[in-house]
N, C-alpha and C positions, 0 to 999 in steps of 0.2 A: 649398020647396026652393031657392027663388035666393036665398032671404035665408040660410040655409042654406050654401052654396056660397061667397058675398061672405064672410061669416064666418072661414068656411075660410082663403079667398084670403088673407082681410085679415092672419090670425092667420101665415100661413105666412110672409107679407111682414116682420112683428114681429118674428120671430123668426129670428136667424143663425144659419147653419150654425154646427158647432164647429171647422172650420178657418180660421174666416175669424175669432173672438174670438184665435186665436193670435199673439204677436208675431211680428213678422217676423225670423230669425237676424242678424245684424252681418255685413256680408262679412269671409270671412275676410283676413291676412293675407297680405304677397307680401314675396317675394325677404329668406328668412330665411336669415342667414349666420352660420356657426359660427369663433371664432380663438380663439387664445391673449388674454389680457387684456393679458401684459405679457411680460418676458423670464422672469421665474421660471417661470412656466408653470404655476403653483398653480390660477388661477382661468380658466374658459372663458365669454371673449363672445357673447354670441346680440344678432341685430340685426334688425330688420323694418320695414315698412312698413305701417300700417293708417291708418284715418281717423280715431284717438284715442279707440280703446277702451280697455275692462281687455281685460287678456291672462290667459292663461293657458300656461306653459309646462311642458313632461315631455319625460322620456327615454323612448325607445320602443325595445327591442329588435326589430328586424325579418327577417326572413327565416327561416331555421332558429332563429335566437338564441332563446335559451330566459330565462326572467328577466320580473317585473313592470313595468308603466309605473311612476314614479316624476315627483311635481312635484317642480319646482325653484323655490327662491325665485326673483320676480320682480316686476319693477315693475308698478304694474297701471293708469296710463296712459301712461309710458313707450314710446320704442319699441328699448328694449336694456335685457339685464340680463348679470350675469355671473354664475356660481357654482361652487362649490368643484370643485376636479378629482375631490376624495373623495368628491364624490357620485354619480361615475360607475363604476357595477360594472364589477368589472377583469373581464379575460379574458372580454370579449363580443366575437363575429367581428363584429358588424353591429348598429350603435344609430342612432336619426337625433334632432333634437331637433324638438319639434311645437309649435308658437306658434297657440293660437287667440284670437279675439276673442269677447266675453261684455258684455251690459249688464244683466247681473244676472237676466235671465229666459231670457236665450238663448242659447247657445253658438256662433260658426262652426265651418264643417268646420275643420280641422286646415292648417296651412300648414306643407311637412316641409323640413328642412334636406339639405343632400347627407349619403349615408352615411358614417359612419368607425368604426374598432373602438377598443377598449380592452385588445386584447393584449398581455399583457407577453411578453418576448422568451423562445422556447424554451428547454426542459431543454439543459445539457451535459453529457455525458457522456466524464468520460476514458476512454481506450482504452487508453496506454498513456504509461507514468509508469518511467522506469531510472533509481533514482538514481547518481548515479557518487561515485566514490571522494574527488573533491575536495569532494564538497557540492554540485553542481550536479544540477538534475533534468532532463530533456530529458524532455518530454509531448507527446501528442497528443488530442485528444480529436475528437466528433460533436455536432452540434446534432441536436435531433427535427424532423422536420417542421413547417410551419405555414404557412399559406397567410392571405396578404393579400388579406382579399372587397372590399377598398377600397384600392386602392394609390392612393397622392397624395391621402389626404384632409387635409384643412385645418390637422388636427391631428397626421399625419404626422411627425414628425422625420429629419434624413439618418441619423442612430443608429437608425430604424427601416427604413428598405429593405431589402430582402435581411436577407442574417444579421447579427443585433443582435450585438454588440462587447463581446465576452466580455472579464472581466479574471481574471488569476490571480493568488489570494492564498493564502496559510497561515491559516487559520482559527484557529490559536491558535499561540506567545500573541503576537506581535506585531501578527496582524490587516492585514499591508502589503497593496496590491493596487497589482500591476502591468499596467496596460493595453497592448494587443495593438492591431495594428491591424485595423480593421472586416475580418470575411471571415477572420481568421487562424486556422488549428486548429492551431497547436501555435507551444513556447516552452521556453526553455530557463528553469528557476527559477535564480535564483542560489543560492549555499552562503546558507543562514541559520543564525541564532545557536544556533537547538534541533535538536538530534539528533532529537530526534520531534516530529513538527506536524505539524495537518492540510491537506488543497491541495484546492483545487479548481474550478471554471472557473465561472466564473458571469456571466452576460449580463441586462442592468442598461438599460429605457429610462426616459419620461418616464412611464410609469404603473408602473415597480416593478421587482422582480426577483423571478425564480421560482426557488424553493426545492423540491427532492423530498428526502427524508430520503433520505442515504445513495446518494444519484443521482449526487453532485456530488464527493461529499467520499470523496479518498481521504486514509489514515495512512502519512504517512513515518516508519519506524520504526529504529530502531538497534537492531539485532541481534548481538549479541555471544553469546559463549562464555563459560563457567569450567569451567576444568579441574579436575576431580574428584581424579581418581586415575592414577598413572603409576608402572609398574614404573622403579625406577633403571640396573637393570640386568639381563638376563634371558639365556637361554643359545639358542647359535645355533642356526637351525631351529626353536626355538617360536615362538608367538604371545602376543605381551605384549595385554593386556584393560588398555583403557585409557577411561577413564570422563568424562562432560563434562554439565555443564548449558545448557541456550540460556535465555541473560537473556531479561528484556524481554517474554517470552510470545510465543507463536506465532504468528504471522502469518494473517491471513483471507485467503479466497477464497470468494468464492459464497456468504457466512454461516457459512463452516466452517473452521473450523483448517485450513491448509495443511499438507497432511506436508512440511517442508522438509527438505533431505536437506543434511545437515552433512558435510564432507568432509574428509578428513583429509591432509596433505600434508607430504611428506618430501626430503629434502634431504642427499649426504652432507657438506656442511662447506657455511662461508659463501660459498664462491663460485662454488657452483653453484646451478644452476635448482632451484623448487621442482618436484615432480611428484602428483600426482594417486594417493592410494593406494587408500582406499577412500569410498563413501559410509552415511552411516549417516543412522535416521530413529527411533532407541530409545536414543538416547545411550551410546552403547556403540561401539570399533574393538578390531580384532582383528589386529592387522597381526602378519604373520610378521619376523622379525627375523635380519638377515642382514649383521651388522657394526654398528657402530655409526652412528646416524643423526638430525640433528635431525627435529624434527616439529613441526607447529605445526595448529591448527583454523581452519576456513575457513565460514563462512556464506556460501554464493554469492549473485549480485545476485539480488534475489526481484522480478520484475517481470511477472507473468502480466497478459491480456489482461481489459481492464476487472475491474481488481485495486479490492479494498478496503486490503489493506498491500499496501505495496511498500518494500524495504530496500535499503540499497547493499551491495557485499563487503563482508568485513571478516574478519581474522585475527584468532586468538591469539597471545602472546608463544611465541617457540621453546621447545622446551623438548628435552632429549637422552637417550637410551636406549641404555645402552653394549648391547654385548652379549658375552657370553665366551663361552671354551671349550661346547662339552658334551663329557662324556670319561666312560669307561669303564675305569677301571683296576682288574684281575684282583691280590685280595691276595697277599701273598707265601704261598708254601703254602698257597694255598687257606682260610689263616686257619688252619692246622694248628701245632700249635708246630712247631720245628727243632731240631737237635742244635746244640749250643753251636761255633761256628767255619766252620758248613757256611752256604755261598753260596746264596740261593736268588733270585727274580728275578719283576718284577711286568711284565705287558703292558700296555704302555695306549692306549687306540685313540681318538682326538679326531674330534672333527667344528668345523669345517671340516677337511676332508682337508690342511693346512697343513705345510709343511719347514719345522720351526723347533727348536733346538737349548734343550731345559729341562735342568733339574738335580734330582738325587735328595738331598736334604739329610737330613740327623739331627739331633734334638733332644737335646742333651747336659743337658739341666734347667737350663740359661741360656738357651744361644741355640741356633737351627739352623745348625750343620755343613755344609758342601758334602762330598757324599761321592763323586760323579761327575756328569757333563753327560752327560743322557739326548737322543739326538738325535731326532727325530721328522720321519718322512718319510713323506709323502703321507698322513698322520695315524695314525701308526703308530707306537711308542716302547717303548723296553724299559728298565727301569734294574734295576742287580742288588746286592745287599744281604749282606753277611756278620755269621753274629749272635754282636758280641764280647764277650755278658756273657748272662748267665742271666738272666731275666724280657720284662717288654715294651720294649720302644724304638721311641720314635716315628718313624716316616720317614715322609716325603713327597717328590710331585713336584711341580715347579713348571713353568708354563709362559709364557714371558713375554708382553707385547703383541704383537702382529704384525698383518698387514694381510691382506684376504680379499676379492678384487677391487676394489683400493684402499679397504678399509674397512676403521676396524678393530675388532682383537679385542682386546678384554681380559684380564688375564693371570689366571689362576686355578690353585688349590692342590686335589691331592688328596691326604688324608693315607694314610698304609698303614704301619699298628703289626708290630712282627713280633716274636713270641714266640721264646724257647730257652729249653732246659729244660736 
C-alpha cells in the first residue's frame, strides 16, 4: 500500500494540470484613439499602445446598434493603422473600434476606443413650395428627428451638430445646388431656365446623404391652358359653353391627381380689373353673357401642404365674346297674306330692355331700302309696313349697337317677309 500511494503521489506530481499547459493571454492594449487620417476625410486613424504585439482590429456596433463585428485591415506589429471610411456601416447610432493584442495562440481582452456614429444627416421634408409668377420659388420645409448617442466624438464634424445643412437644388436638368446656412428651413429658389424641374432639400455630411423616394423631391410644373372652343358671339341672357384643355397633365397630391379647379375670368374692356367668374374641374364654363366681354383662363397657384407638384398662376391669351340682341318680333299678319296697299305692322320686344332707335328696311332685289326708324323703348318697338306689290317682299328690322350697363350690344337683324295677294 505505501508503495502504492508513492506511486500515486509521484504520477500526480508528473502530471499538470490542463490550465497550467495553457499560454498565458498578451496584455491587452491601452489608450486606443480614433481621427481622421488627413483633411479629405476618406481614411480613419486608429492608434494604441501595447508591448509589440500583433493586433487585431474591428468595428463593434454597441448598445441597441444592431449590425456585425467586422476586421479592419491592420498592421500586425505596428502600433497604428488607418482604413477606409467605406468600411464603416452608415447609419449606425453607436460603433466603437476594438484593438486587441495576439501572439498567435492567445488573444487579449479587447482595448475599446470612445464611441461615435455613422449617421448620415436626417430626411427633409418640404412643407411648403409657392411658386410665384416671376420664376421664384419661396419653400419651407422639416427635418426628421435623430438624436446624437455621441455628441463631440472624434469623428464629429461642425456640419454634424444639431441640424445637418440642407442644400436646395433642381434635380433636373441643370442639377444646381444652393447651400443654406446650417439650421435654415426655408429659401427663396431663384427663376430657373426650365418651366418644369424637380426641387428638393437634401442634407449632405462626411458619411453621405440620405435619399427617401419621393420624400424630398417635389415637381415644379407649368401649367397652362388651350382653349378648345368659344362661341363668337351669343345672345344676351344665355350661357355661352366654353371648352379648354390643361397642358402639361394634372398635378399630384398625396399620389393622386389633384382636382385643380381652373378658373375663368372676365373683364369689360382693357382697362378694367379682371374678376373671378366661375371655377371649373371638367373643362368645361358656362358663363351667362350680358354685353360684351373679354375672358381669359386662369390656373391658380397650386401649392398644397407637403405637395408632390406644385405650379405657379398663369393665364390664357384674352379672347372676346360679343353678345347681341335677343328679340322676339311678331310677323306682319300673323304671317297671313294682306290685301294689296293695306298697312299692317310687326311688334318686337328685345331683351336687353334698351331705348335705342332701329329701322324697318325693304329689299328691292339689289339692295335694302329704309322704309321708316323703328324707335325701341325699354325694349319694346313697332315698325309698320304697306304691301305695294302682289307676292312676297322681304322686310326687316335692324337694331344698331348700343350699350347695356356700359357694355355692349351688338347690332342684330330680324327678317319679316310680308305677303299680298
Amino acid at each position: 500500500m505505501k508503495i502504492l500511494l508513492a506511486i500515486t503521489l509521484l504520477g500526480g506530481l508528473l502530471t499538470s494540470p490542463a490550465w497550467a499547459t495553457e499560454a498565458a493571454a498578451p496584455p491587452a492594449p491601452t489608450g486606443v484613439r480614433i481621427e481622421w487620417a488627413d483633411a479629405t476625410r476618406e481614411m480613419i486613424r486608429v492608434s494604441w499602445s501595447d508591448s509589440g504585439s500583433a493586433n487585431r482590429v474591428r468595428l463593434v456596433p454597441t448598445g441597441s446598434a444592431v449590425g456585425p463585428d467586422r476586421d479592419v485591415p491592420s498592421t500586425t506589429t505596428g502600433n497604428s493603422t488607418a482604413f477606409w471610411r467605406s468600411e464603416v456601416p452608415l447609419d449606425v447610432a453607436s460603433l466603437e473600434v476594438q484593438v486587441t493584442s495576439y501572439d498567435g495562440s492567445a488573444e487579449s481582452v479587447p482595448a475599446r476606443s470612445v464611441r461615435f456614429d455613422s449617421l448620415r444627416p436626417p430626411v427633409s421634408r418640404i412643407v411648403w413650395a409657392v411658386p410665384r409668377t416671376d420664376g421664384q420659388v419661396p419653400m419651407s420645409w422639416v427635418q426628421d428627428e435623430q438624436t446624437d448617442l455621441n455628441p463631440g466624438d472624434p469623428l464629429d464634424l461642425p456640419t454634424d451638430l444639431g441640424p445637418a445643412r440642407p442644400t436646395v437644388h433642381p434635380l433636373s436638368p441643370s442639377q444646381k445646388v444652393y447651400p443654406v446656412p446650417a439650421g435654415a428651413r426655408s429659401f427663396v429658389l431663384p427663376r430657373q431656365s426650365s418651366t418644369t424641374y424637380g426641387l428638393g432639400v437634401v442634407a449632405t455630411n462626411v458619411w453621405g446623404t440620405r435619399y427617401k423616394a419621393w420624400d424630398h423631391q417635389v415637381t415644379v410644373k407649368s401649367l397652362r391652358t388651350r382653349l378648345e372652343s368659344a362661341p363668337k358671339s351669343q345672345g344676351f341672357g344665355t350661357r355661352a359653353q366654353i371648352n379648354f384643355a390643361l397642358l402639361s397633365g394634372p398635378p399630384m397630391w398625396g399620389h393622386r391627381s389633384a382636382n385643380l379647379g381652373v378658373t375663368l375670368e372676365a373683364r369689360d374692356n382693357a382697362t378694367k380689373p379682371w374678376q373671378r367668374i366661375e371655377t371649373s374641374y371638367q373643362g368645361q364654363f358656362f358663363p351667362m353673357l350680358y354685353g360684351m366681354r373679354q375672358y381669359r383662363i386662369v390656373v391658380p397657384t397650386f401649392a398644397p401642404k407637403y405637395p408632390e407638384d406644385v405650379a405657379p398662376w398663369s393665364a390664357g391669351a384674352p379672347f372676346t365674346i360679343a353678345t347681341t340682341y335677343v328679340g322676339w318680333p311678331r310677323a306682319f299678319n300673323n304671317g297671313q297674306p294682306i290685301s294689296l296697299g293695306q298697312k299692317v305692322s310687326s311688334r318686337l320686344e328685345v331683351k336687353p330692355a334698351v331705348n335705342v332707335n332701329g329701322a324697318l328696311q325693304r329689299y328691292d332685289g339689289t339692295k335694302w331700302i329704309h322704309v321708316q326708324t323703328v324707335p325701341v323703348r325699354g325694349g319694346v318697338g313697332v315698325g309698320t309696313a304697306t304691301a305695294i306689290k302682289r307676292g312676297t317682299t322681304n322686310y326687316r328690322i335692324v337694331l344698331p349697337s348700343t350699350t347695356w350697363a356700359n357694355r355692349t350690344i351688338s347690332p342684330r337683324t330680324w327678317g319679316l317677309p310680308l305677303t299680298a295677294r
